[in-house]
VMD Tcl script that draws the C-alpha trace (Angstrom):
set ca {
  {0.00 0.00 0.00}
  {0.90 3.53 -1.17}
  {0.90 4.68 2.51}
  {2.29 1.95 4.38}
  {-1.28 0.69 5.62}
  {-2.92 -3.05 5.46}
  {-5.81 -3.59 3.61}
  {-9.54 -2.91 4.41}
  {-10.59 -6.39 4.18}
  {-7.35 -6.82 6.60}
  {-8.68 -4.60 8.87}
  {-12.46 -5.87 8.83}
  {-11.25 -9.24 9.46}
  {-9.32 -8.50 12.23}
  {-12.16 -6.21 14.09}
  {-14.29 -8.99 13.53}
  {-12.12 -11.88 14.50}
  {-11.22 -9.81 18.03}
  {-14.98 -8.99 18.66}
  {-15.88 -12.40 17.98}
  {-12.98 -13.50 20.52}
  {-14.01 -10.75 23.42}
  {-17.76 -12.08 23.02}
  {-16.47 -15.32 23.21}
  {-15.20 -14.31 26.48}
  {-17.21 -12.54 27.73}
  {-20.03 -14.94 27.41}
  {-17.39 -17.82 29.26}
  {-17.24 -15.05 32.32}
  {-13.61 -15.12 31.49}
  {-13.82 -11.25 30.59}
  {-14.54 -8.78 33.51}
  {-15.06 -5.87 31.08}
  {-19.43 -5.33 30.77}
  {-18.73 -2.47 28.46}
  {-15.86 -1.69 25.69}
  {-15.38 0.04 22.97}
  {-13.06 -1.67 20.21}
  {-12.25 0.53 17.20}
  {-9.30 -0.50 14.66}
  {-7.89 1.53 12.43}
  {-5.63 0.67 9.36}
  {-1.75 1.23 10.62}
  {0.22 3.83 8.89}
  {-2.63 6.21 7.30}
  {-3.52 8.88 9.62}
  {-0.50 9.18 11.97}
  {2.50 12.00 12.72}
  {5.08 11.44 10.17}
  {8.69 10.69 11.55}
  {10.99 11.37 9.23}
  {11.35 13.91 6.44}
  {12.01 11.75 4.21}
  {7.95 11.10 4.32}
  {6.95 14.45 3.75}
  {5.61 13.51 0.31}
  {2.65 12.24 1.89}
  {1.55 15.79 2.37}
  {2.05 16.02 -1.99}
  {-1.31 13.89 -1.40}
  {-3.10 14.76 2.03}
  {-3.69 17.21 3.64}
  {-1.20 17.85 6.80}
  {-1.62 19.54 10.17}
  {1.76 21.58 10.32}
  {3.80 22.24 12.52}
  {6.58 24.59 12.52}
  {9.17 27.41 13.87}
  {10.27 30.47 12.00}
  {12.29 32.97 13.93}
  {11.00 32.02 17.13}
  {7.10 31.73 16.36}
  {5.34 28.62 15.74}
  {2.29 27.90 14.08}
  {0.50 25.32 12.75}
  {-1.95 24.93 9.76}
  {-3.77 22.40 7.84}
  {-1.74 22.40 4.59}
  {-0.75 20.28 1.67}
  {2.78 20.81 -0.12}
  {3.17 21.37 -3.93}
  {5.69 18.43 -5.37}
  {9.27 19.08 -5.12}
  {8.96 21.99 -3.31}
  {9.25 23.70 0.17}
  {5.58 25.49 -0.72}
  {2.67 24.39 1.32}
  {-0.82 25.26 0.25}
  {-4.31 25.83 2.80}
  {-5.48 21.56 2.31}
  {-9.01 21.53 0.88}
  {-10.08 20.75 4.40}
  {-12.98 21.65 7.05}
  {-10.55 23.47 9.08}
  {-9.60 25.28 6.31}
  {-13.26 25.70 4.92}
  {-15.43 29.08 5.45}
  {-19.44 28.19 5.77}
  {-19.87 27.04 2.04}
  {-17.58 24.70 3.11}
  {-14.81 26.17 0.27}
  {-11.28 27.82 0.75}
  {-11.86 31.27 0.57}
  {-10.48 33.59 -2.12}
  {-7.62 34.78 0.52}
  {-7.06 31.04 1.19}
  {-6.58 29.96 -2.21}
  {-4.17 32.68 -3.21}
  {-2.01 31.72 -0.12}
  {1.51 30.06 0.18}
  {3.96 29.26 2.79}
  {7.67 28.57 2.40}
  {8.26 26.06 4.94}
  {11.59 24.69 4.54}
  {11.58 21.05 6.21}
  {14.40 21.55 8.64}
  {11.67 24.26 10.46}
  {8.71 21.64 10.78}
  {8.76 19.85 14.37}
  {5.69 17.85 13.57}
  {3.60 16.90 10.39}
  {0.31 14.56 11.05}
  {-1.35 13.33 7.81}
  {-5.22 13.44 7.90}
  {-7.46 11.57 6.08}
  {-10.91 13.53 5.39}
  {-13.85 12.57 2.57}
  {-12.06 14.19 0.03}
  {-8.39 13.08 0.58}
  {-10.07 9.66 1.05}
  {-11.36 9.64 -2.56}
  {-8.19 11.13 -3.87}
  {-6.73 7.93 -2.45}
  {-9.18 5.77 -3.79}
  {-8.09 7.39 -7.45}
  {-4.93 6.65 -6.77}
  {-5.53 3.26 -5.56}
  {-6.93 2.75 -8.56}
  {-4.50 4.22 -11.37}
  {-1.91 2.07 -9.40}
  {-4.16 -1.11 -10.01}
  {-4.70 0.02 -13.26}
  {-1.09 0.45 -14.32}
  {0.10 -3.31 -12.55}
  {-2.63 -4.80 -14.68}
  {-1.10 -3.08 -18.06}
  {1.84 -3.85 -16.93}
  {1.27 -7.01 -15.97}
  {-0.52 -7.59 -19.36}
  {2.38 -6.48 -21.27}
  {4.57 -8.68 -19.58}
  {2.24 -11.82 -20.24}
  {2.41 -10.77 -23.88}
  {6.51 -10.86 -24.48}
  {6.34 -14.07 -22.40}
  {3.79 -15.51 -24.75}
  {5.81 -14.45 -27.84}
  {9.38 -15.84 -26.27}
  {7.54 -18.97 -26.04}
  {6.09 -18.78 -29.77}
  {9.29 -18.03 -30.87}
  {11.24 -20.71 -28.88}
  {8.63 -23.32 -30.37}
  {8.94 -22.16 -33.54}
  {12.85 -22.47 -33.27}
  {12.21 -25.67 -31.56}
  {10.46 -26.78 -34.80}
  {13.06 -25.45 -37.28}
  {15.99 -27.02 -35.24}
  {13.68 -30.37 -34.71}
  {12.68 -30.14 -39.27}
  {16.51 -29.75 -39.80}
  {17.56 -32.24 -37.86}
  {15.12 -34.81 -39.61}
  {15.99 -33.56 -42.74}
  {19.57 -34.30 -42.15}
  {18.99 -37.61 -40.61}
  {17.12 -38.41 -44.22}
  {20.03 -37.31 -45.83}
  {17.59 -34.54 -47.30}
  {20.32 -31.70 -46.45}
  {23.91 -31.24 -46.62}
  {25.37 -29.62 -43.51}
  {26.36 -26.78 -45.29}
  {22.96 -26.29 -47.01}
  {21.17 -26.27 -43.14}
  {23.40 -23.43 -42.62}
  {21.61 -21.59 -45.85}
  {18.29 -22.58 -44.89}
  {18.65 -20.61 -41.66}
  {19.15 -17.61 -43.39}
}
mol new
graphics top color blue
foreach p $ca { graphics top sphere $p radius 0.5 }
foreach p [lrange $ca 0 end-1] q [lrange $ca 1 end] { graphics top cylinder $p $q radius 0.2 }
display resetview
């Protein structure tokens, strides 16, 4: 996974299996606990990033910011442009006025944040940063099958054109066990 995370049906699984176990327990008397709340969440996601070296997470999600410049420090919900030490207002609800919309002001503004002045980036996952993930689930998905088609191809035409030299090598060989072809003829016939 693009971000590091396991799968949904991972995750479903393995919030089912557990509730199924505490039930189990619980029913047995074994578990002491008349009320929980179990919530599991897909590893890696939605989490404060460690190392810079991760930062282009926040080319795809939005990020709440963190950072120092001459002594102040702020934070903002932000997204970086690629390749650079700009950060954008994220298309976000924090961000959002009450059409739920950057405003004008928003839009228009950029921060130069170099990355040795961030102490702490967490990526958030909201609706829209959610679907931009799904997209790029998908082009990824889409590009492995194209590529994996293409590959299946070249295989299937190494192995037509090992079984069609298979055949010429296998024709020659009868033909010179006939006495059909001179040795120095087979060489022509290969040409």
């Amino acid at each position: 996974d693009i971000l590091g995370s396991c799968d949904s049906i991972g995750v479903r699984a393995f919030d089912r299996d557990l509730t199924t176990l505490l039930e189990e327990l619980k029913s047995r008397g074994s578990w002491k606990q008349p009320i929980y709340n179990l919530k599991v969440l897909t590893a890696g996601a939605e989490r404060d990033l460690e190392n810079q070296l991760e930062l282009w997470r926040c080319e795809l999600f939005p990020c709440h910011i963190f950072w120092e410049t001459d002594g102040q420090k702020y934070n903002r919900y932000l997204q970086k442009i690629k390749g650079q030490s700009t950060w954008l207002f994220a298309d976000c609800e924090q961000n959002w006025n009450a059409d739920k919309a950057l405003s004008p002001d928003k839009e228009a503004a950029s921060f130069e944040i170099p990355a040795t002045s961030i102490t702490r980036v967490h990526v958030k996952l909201f609706s829209k940063s959610i679907d931009s993930l799904v997209g790029l689930k998908a082009k990824m998905y889409k590009r492995e099958k194209s590529e994996a088609k293409v590959a299946r191809k070249r295989e299937d035409e190494e192995m037509r054109e090992k079984v069609r030299k298979d055949a010429r090598e296998r024709r020659m060989a009868e033909s010179l066990a006939r006495g059909d072809v001179q040795d120095g003829d087979a060489d022509d016939e290969d040409e």
